[in-house]
Backbone of each chain as ProteinMPNN parsed JSONL, in Angstrom:
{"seq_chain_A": "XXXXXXXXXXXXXXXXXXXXXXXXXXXXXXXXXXXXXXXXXXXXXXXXXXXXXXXXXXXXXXXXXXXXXXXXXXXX", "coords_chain_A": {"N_chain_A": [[6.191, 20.713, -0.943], [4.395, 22.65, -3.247], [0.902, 23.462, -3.602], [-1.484, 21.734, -5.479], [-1.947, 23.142, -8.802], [-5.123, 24.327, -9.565], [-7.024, 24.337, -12.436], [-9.818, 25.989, -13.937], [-12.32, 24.643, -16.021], [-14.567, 24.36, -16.653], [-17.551, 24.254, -18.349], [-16.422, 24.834, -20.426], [-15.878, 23.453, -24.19], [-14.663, 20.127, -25.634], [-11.821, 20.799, -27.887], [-11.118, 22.574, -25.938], [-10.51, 22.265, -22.951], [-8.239, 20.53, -22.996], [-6.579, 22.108, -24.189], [-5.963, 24.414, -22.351], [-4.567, 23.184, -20.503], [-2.459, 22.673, -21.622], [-1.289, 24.923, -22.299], [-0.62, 25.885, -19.88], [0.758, 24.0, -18.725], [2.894, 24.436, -20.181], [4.673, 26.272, -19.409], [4.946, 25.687, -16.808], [6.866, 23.844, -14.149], [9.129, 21.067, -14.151], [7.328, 18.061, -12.572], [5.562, 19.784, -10.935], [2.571, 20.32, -10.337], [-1.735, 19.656, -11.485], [-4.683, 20.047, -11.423], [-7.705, 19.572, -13.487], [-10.5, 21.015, -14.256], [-12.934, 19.736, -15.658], [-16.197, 19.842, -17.561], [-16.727, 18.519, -19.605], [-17.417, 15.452, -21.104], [-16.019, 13.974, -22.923], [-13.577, 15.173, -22.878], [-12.583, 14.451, -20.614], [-12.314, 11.623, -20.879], [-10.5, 12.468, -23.055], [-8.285, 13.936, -21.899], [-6.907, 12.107, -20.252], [-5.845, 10.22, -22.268], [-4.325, 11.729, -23.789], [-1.956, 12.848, -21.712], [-1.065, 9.935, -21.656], [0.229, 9.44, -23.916], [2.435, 11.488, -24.349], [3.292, 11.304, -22.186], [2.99, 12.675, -19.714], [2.532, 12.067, -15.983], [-0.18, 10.621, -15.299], [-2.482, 11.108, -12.048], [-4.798, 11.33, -10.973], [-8.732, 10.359, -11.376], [-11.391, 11.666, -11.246], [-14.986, 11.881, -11.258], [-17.733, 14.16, -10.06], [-20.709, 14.984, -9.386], [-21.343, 15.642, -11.773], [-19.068, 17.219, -12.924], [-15.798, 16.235, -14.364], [-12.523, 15.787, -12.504], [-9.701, 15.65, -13.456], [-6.057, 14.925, -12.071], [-3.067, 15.749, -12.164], [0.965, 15.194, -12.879], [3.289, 17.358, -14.127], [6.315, 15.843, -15.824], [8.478, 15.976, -17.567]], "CA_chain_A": [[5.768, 20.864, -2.342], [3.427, 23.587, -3.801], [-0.137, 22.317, -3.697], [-1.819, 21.267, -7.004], [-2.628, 24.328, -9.806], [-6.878, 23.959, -10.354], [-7.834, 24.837, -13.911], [-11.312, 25.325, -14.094], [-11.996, 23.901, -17.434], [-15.793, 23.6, -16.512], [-18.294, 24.906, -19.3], [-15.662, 24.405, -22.545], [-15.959, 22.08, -24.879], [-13.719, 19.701, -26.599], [-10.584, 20.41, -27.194], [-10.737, 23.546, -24.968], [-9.86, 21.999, -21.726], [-6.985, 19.917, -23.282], [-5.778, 22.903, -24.503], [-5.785, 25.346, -21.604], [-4.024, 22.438, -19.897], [-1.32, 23.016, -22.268], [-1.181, 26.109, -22.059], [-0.456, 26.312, -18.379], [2.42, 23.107, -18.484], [4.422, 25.088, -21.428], [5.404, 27.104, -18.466], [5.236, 24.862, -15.728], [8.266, 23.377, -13.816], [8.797, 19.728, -13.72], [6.757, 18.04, -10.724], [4.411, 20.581, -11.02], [0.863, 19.327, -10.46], [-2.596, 20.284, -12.028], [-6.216, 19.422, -11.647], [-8.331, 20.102, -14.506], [-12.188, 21.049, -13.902], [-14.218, 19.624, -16.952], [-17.983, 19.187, -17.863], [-16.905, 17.783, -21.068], [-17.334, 13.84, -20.71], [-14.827, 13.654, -24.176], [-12.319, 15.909, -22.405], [-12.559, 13.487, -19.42], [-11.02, 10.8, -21.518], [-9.138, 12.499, -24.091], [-7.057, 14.084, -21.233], [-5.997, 11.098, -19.713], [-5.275, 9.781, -23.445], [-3.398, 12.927, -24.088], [-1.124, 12.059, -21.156], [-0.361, 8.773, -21.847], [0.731, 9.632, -25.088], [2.963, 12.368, -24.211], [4.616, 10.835, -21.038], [3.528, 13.11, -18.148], [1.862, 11.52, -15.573], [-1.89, 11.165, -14.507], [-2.521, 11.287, -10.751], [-6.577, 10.66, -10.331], [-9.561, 10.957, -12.452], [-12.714, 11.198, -10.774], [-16.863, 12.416, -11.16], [-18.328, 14.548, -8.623], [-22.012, 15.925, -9.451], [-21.106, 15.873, -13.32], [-17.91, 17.677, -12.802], [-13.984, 15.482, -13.713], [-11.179, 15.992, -11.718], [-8.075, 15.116, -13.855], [-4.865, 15.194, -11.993], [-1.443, 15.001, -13.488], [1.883, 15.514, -12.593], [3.928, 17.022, -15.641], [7.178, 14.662, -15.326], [9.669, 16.167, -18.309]], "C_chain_A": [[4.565, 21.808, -2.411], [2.273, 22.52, -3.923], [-0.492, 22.81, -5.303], [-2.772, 22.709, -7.608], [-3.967, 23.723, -10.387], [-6.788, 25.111, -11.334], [-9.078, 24.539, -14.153], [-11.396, 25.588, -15.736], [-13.731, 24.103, -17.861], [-16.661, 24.536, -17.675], [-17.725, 24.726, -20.864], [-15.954, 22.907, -23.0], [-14.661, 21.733, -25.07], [-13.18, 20.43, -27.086], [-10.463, 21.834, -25.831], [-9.995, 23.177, -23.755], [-8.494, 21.12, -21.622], [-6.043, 20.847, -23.7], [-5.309, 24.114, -23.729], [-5.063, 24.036, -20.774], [-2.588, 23.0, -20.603], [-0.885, 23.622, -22.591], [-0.469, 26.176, -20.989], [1.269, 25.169, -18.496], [3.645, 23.536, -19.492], [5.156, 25.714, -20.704], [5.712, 27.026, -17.037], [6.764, 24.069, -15.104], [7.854, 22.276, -14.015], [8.16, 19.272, -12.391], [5.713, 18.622, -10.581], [2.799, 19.663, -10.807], [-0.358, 20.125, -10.583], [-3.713, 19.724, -11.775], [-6.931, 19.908, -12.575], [-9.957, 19.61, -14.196], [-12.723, 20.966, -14.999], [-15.558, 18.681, -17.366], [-18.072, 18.529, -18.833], [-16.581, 16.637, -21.145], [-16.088, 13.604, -21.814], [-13.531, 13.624, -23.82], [-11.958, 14.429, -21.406], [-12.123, 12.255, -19.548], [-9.982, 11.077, -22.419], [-7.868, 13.23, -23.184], [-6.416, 13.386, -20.676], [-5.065, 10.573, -20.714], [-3.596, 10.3, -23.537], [-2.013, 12.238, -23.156], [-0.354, 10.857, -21.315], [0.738, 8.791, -23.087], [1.854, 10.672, -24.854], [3.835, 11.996, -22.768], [4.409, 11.522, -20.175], [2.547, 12.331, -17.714], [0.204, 11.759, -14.575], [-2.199, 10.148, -13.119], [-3.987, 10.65, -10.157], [-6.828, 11.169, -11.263], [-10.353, 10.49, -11.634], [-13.885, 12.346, -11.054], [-17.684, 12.912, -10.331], [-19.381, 15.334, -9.057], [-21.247, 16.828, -11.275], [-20.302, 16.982, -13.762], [-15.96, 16.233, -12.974], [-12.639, 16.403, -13.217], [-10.287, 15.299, -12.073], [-7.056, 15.738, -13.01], [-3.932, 14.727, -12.488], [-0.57, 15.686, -12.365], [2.953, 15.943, -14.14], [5.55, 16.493, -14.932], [8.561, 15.382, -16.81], [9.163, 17.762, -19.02]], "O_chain_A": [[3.72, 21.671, -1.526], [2.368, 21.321, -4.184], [-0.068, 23.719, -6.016], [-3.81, 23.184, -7.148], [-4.047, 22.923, -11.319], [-6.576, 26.312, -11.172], [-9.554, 23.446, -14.461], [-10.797, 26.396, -16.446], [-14.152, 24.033, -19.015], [-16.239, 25.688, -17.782], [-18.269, 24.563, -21.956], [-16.15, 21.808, -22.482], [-13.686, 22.457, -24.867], [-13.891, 21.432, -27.016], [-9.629, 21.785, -24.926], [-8.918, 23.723, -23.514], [-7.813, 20.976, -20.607], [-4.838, 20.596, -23.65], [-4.427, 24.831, -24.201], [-5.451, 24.483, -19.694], [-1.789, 23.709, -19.993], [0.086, 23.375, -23.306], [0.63, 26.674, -21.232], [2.442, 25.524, -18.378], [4.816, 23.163, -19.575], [6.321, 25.881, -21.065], [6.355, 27.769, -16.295], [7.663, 23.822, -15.909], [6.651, 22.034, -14.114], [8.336, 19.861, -11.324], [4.783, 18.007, -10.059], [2.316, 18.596, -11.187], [-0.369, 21.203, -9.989], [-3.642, 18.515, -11.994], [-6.793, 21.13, -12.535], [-10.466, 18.506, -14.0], [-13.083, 22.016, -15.53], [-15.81, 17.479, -17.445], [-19.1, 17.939, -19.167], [-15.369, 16.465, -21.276], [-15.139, 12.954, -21.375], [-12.637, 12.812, -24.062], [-11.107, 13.579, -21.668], [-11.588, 11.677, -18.602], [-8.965, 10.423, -22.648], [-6.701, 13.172, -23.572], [-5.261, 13.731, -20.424], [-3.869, 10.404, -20.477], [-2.468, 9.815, -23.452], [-1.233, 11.404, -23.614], [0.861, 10.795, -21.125], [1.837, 8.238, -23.107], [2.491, 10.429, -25.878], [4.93, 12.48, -22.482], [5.332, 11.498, -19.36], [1.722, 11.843, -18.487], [-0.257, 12.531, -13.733], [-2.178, 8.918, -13.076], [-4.205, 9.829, -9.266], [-6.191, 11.944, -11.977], [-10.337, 9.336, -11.206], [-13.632, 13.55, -11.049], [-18.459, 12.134, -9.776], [-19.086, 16.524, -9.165], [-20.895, 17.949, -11.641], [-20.614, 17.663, -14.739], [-15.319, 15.675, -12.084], [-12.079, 17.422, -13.621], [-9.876, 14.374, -11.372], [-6.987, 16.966, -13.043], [-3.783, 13.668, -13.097], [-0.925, 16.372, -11.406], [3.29, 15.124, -14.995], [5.871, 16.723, -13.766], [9.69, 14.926, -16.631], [9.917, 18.364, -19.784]]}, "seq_chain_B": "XXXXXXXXXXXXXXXXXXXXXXXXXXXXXXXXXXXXXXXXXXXXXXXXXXXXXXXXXXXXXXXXXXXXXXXXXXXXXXXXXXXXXXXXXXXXXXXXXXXXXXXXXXXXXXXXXXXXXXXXXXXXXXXXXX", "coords_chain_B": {"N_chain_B": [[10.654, 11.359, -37.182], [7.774, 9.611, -37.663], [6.427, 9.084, -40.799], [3.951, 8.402, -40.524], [3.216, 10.796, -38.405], [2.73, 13.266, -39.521], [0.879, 14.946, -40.492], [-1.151, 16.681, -42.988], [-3.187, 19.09, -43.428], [-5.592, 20.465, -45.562], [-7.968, 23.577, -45.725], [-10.624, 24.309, -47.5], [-13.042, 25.558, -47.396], [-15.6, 28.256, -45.965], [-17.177, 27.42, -43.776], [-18.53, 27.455, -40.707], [-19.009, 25.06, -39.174], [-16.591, 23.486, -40.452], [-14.425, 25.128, -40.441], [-13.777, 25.07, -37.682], [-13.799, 22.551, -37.223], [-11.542, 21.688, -38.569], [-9.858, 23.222, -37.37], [-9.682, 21.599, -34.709], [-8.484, 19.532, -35.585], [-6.115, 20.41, -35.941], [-5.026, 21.402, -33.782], [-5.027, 19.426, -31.653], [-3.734, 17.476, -33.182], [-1.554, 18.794, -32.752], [-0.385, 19.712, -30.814], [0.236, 17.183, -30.125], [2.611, 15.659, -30.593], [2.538, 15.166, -33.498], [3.698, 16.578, -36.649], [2.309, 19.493, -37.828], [0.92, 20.505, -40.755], [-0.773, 23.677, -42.196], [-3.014, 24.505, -44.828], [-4.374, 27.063, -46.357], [-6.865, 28.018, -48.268], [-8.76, 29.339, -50.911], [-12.627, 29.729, -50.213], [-11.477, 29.868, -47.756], [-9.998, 30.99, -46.268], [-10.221, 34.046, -46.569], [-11.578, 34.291, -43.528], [-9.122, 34.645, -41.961], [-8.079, 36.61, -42.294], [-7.084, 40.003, -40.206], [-9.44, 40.674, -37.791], [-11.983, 39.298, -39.115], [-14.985, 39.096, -40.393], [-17.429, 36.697, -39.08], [-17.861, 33.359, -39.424], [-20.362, 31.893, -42.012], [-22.743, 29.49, -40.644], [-23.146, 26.07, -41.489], [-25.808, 24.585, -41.013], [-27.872, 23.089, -38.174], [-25.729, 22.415, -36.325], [-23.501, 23.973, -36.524], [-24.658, 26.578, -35.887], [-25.315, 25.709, -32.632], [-22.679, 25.301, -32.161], [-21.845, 28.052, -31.775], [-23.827, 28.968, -29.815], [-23.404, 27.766, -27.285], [-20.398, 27.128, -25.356], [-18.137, 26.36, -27.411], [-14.2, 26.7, -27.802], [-13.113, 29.013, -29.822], [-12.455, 28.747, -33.884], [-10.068, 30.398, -34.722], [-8.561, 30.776, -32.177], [-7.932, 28.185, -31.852], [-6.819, 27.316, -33.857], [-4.075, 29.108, -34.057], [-3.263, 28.181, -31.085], [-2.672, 25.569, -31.883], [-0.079, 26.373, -33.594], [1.188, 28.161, -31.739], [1.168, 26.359, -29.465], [1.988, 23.822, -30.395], [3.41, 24.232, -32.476], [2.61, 24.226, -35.323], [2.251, 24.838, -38.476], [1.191, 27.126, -40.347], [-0.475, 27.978, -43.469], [-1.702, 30.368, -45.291], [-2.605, 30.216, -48.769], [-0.595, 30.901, -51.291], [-1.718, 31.693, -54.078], [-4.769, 32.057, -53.341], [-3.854, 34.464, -51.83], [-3.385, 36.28, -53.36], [-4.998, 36.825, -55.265], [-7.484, 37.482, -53.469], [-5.99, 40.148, -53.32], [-4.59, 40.688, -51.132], [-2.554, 42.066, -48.189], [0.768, 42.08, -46.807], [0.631, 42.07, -43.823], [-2.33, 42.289, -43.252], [-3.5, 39.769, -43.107], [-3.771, 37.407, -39.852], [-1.486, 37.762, -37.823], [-0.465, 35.266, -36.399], [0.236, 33.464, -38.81], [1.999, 31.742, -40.604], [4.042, 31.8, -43.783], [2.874, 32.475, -46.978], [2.551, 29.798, -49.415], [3.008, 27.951, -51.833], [1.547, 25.555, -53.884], [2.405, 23.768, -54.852], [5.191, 23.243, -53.596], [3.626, 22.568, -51.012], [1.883, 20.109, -51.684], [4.801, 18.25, -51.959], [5.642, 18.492, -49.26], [3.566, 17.096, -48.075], [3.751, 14.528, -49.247], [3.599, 11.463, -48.148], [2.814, 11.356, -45.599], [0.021, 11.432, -43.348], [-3.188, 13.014, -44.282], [-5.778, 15.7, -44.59], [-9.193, 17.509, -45.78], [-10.963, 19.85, -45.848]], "CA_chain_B": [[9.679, 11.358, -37.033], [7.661, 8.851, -38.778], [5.281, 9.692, -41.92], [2.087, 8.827, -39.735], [3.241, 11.554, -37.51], [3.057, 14.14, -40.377], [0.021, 15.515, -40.825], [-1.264, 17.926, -44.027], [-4.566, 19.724, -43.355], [-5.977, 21.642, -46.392], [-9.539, 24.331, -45.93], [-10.755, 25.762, -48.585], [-14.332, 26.4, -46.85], [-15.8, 29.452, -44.879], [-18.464, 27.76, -43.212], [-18.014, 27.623, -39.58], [-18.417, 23.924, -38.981], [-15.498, 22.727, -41.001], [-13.537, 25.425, -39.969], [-14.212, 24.302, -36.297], [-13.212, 20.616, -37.52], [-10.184, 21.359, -38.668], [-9.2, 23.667, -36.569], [-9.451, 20.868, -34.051], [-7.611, 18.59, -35.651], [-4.564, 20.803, -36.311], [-4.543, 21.904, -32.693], [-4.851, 18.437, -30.559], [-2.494, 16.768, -33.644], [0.026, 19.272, -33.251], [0.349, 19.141, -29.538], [0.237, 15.26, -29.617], [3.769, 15.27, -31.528], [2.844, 15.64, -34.516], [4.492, 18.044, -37.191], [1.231, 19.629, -38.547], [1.038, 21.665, -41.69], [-1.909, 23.976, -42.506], [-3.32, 25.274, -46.004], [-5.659, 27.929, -46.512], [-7.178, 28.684, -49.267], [-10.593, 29.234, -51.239], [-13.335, 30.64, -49.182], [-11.315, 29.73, -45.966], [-9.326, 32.155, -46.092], [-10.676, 35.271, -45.758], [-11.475, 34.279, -42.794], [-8.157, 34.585, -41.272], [-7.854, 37.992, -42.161], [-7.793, 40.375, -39.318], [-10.902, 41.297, -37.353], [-12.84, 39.084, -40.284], [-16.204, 38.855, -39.711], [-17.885, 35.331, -38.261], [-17.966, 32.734, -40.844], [-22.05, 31.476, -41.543], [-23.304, 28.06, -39.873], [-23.762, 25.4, -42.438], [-26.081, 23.911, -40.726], [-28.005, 23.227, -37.122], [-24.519, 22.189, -35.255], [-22.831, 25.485, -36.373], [-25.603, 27.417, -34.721], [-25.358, 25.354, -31.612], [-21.474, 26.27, -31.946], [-21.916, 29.314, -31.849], [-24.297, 29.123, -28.771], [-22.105, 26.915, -26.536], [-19.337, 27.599, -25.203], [-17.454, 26.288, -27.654], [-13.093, 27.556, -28.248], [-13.294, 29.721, -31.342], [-11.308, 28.11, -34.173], [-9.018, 31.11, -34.907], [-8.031, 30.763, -31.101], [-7.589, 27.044, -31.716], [-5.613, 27.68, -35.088], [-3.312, 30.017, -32.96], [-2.669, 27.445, -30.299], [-1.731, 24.842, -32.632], [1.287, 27.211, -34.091], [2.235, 28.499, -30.552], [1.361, 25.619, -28.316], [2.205, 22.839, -30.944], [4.65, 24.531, -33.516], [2.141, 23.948, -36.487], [2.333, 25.493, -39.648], [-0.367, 27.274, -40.81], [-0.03, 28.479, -44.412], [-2.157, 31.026, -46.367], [-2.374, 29.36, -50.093], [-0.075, 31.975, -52.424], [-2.996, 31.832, -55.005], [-5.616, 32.852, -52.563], [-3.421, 36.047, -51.364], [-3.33, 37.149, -55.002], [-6.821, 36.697, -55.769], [-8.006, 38.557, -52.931], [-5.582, 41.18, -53.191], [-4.253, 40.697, -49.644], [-0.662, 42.392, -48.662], [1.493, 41.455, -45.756], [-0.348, 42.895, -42.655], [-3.305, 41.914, -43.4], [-3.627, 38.593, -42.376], [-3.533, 36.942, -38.987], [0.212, 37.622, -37.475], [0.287, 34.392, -36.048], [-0.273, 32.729, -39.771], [2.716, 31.505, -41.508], [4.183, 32.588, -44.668], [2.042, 32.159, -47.902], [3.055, 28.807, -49.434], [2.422, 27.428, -52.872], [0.837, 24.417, -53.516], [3.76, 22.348, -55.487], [5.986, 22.854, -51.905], [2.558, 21.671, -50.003], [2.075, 18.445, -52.056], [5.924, 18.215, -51.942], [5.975, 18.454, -48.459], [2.474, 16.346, -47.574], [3.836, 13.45, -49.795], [3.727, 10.268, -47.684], [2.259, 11.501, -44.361], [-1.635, 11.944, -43.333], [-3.619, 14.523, -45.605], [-7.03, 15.789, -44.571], [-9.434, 18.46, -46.359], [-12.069, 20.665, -44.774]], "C_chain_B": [[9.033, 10.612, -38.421], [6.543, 9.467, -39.805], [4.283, 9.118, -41.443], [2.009, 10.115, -38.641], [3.25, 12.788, -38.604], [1.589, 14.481, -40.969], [-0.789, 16.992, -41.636], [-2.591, 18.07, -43.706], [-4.862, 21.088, -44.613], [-7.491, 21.831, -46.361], [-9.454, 25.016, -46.582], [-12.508, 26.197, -47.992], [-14.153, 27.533, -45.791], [-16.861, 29.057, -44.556], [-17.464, 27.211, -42.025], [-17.687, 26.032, -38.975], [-17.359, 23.036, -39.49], [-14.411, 23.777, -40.455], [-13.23, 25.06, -38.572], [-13.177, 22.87, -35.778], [-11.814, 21.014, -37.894], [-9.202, 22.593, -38.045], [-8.816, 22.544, -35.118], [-8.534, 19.846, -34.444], [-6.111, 18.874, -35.4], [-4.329, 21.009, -34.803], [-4.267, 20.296, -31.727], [-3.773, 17.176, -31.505], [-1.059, 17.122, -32.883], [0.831, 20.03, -31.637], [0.285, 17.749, -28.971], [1.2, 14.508, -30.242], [3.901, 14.957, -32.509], [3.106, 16.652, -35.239], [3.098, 17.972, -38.182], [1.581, 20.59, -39.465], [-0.507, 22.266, -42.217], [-2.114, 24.331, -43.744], [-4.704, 25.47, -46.122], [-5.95, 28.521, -47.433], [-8.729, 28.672, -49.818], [-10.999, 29.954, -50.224], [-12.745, 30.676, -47.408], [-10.704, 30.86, -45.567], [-9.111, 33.603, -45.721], [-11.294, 35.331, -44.371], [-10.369, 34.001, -41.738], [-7.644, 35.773, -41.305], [-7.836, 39.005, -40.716], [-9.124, 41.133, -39.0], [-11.893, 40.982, -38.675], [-13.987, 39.104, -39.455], [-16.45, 37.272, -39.624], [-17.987, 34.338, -39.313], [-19.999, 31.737, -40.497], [-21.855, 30.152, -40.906], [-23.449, 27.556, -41.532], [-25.145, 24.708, -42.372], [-26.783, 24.271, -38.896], [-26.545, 23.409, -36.107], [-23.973, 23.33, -35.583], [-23.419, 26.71, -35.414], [-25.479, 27.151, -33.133], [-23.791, 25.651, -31.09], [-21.444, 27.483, -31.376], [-22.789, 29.578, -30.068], [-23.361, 29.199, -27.523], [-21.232, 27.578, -26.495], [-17.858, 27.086, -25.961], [-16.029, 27.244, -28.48], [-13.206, 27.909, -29.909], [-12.106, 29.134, -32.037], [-10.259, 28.643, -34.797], [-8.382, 30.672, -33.491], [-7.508, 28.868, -30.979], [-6.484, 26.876, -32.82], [-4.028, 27.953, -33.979], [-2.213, 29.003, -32.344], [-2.261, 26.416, -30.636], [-0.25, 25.523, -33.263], [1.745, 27.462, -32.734], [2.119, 27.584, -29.446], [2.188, 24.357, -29.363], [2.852, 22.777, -32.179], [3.909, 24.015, -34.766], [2.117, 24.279, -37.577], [1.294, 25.791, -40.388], [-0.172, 28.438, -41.839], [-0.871, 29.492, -45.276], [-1.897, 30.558, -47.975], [-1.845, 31.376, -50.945], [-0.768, 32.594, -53.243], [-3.799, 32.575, -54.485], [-5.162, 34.008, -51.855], [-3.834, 36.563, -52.8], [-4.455, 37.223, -55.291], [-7.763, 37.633, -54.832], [-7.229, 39.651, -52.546], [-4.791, 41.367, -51.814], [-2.503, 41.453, -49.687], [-0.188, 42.202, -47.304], [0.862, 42.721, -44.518], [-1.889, 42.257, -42.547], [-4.516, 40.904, -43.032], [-2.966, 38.382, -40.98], [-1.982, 37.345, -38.352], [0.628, 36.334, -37.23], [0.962, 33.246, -37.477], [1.547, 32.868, -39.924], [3.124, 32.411, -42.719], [3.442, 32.353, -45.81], [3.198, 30.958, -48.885], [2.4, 28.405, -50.584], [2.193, 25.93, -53.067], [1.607, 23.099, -54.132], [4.826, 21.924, -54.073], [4.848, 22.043, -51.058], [2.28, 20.49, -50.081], [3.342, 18.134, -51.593], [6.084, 17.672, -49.838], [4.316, 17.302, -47.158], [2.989, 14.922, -48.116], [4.28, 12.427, -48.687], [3.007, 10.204, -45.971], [0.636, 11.541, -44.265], [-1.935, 13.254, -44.01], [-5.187, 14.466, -45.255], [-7.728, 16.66, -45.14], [-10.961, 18.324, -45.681], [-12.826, 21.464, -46.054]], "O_chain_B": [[9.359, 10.743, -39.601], [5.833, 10.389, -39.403], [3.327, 9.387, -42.17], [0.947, 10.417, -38.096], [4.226, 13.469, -38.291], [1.378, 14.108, -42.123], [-0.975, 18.068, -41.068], [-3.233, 17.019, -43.709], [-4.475, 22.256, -44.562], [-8.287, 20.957, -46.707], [-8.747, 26.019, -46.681], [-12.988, 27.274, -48.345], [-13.197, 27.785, -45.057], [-17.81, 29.813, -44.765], [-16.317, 26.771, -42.087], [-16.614, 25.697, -38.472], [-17.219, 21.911, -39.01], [-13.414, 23.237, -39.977], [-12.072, 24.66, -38.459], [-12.458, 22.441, -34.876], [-10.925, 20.423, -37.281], [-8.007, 22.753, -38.292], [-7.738, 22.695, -34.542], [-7.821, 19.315, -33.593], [-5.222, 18.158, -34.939], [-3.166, 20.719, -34.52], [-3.189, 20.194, -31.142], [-3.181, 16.256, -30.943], [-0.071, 16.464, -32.557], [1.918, 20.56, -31.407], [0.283, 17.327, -27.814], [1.12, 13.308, -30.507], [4.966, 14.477, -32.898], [2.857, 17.754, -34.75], [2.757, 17.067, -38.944], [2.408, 21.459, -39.186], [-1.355, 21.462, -42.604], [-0.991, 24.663, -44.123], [-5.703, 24.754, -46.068], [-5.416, 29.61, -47.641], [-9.674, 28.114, -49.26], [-10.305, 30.633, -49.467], [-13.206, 31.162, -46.376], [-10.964, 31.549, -44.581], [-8.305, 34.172, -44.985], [-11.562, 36.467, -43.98], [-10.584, 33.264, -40.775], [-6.803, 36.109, -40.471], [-8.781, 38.695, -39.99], [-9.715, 41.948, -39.709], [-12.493, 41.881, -39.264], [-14.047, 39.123, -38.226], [-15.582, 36.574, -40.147], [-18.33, 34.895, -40.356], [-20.562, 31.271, -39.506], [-20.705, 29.786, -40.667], [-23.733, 28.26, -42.5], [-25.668, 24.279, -43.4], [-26.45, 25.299, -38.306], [-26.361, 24.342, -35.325], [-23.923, 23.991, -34.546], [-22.889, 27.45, -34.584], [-25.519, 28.106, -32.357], [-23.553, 26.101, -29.969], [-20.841, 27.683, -30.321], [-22.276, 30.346, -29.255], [-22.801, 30.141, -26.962], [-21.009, 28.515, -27.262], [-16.749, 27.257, -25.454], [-16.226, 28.103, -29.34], [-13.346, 27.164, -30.879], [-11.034, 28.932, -31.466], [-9.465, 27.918, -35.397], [-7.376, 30.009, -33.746], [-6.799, 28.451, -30.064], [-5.398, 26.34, -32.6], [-3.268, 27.167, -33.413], [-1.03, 28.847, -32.647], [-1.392, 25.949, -29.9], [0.695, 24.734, -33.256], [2.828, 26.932, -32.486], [2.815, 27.807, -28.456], [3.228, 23.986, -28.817], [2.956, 21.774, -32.885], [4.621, 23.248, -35.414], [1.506, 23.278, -37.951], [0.576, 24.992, -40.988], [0.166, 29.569, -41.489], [-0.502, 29.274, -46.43], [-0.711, 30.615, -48.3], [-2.441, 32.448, -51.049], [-0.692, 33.816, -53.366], [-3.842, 33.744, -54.867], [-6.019, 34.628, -51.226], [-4.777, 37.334, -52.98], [-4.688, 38.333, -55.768], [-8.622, 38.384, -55.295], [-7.574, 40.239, -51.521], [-4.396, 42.514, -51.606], [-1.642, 41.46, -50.567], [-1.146, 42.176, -46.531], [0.777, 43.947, -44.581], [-2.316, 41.783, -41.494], [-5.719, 41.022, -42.799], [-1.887, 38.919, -40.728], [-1.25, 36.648, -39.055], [1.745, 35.972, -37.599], [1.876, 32.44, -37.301], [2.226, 33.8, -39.494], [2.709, 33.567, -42.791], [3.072, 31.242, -45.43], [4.397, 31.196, -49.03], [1.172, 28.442, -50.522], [2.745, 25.15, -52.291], [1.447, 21.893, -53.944], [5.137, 20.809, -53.653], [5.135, 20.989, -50.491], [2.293, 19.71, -49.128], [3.2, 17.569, -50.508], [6.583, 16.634, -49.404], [4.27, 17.026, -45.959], [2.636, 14.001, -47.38], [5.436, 12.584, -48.294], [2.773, 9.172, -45.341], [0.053, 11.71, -45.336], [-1.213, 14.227, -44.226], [-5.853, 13.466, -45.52], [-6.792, 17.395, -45.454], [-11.698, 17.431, -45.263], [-13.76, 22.235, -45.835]]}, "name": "protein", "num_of_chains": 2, "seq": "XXXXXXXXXXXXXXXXXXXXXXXXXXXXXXXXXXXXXXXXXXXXXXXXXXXXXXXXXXXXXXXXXXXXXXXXXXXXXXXXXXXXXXXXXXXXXXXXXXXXXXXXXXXXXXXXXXXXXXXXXXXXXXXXXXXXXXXXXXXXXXXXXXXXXXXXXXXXXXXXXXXXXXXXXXXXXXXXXXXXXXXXXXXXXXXXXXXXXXXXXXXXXX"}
């Protein structure tokens, strides 16, 4: 498997990094996998949200020196 | 699709923090499966023109907009219509009033839309105004 597409996300605000996410999976295969780099604590839950709501699946979420690391898998 | 998933957004301002606001809404609605519809009219409008100029701050938080790195909300407009199939309407009235003629405005924008189809077509779903 292809390793995981990083989107650095880091510096945008709200919705920016939810939306360059969705950007990138409009053209993504299924399976595909993404990490998303964002400073924006909002982003950092509304992308997991996002996900849930929409059915692909989220992989990790973690905080490293006030940086999140969302992964997903898009799934349809 | 049910009528909470149906979301009407009408701006008639040109200051930057409402356009901002509801540019956000239409964009993270209308890739979150809902069918968004936009209307633009009043002072919002000319700012959708091309290459308009910046719309003022109302306020401290517009300024701090503006600083920040926050996504501009033509580029968030945009990506609601091509990431999230939104509908984003120029008000019929407000072409005529400022003289506008097909070119003029935005490409990505919709077609100009009168406001008896917009009620018509907002009736029973969410309805917000900017």
């Amino acid at each position: 498997m292809a390793g995981r597409t990083v989107i650095d996300a880091r510096g945008s605000f709200c919705p920016g990094p939810l939306m360059e996410l969705i950007a990138r999976l409009k053209f993504a295969a299924v399976g595909e996998e993404f990490e998303v780099l964002s400073t924006d604590k909002g982003s950092a839950s509304d992308i997991p949200e996002w996900l849930r709501k929409v059915g692909h699946e989220l992989l990790d979420t973690r905080e490293e020196a006030g940086v999140w690391h969302i992964a997903l898998r898009k799934t349809k | 699709m049910p009528d909470s998933a149906r979301i009407s957004i009408v701006v008639v301002s040109g200051t930057l923090e409402r356009l901002q606001m509801a540019a956000m809404m239409a964009s993270v609605g209308a890739v979150s499966g809902n069918a968004v519809t936009v209307f633009l009219s009043m002072n919002a409008l000319q700012h959708f023109r091309r290459e308009a100029p910046a719309p003022a701050a109302e306020g401290p938080f517009g300024k701090l907009l503006t600083e920040k790195k926050a996504p501009g909300f033509r580029h968030l407009f945009r990506s609601a219509a091509e990431l999230g199939d939104a509908k984003i309407h120029p008000c019929s009235m407000a072409v005529d009033v400022l003289g506008l003629q097909s070119g003029d405005l935005e490409p990505w924008l919709a077609e100009p839309l009168g406001l008896t189809r917009f009620l018509a077509d907002a009736q029973g779903g969410q309805s917000w105004s900017f």
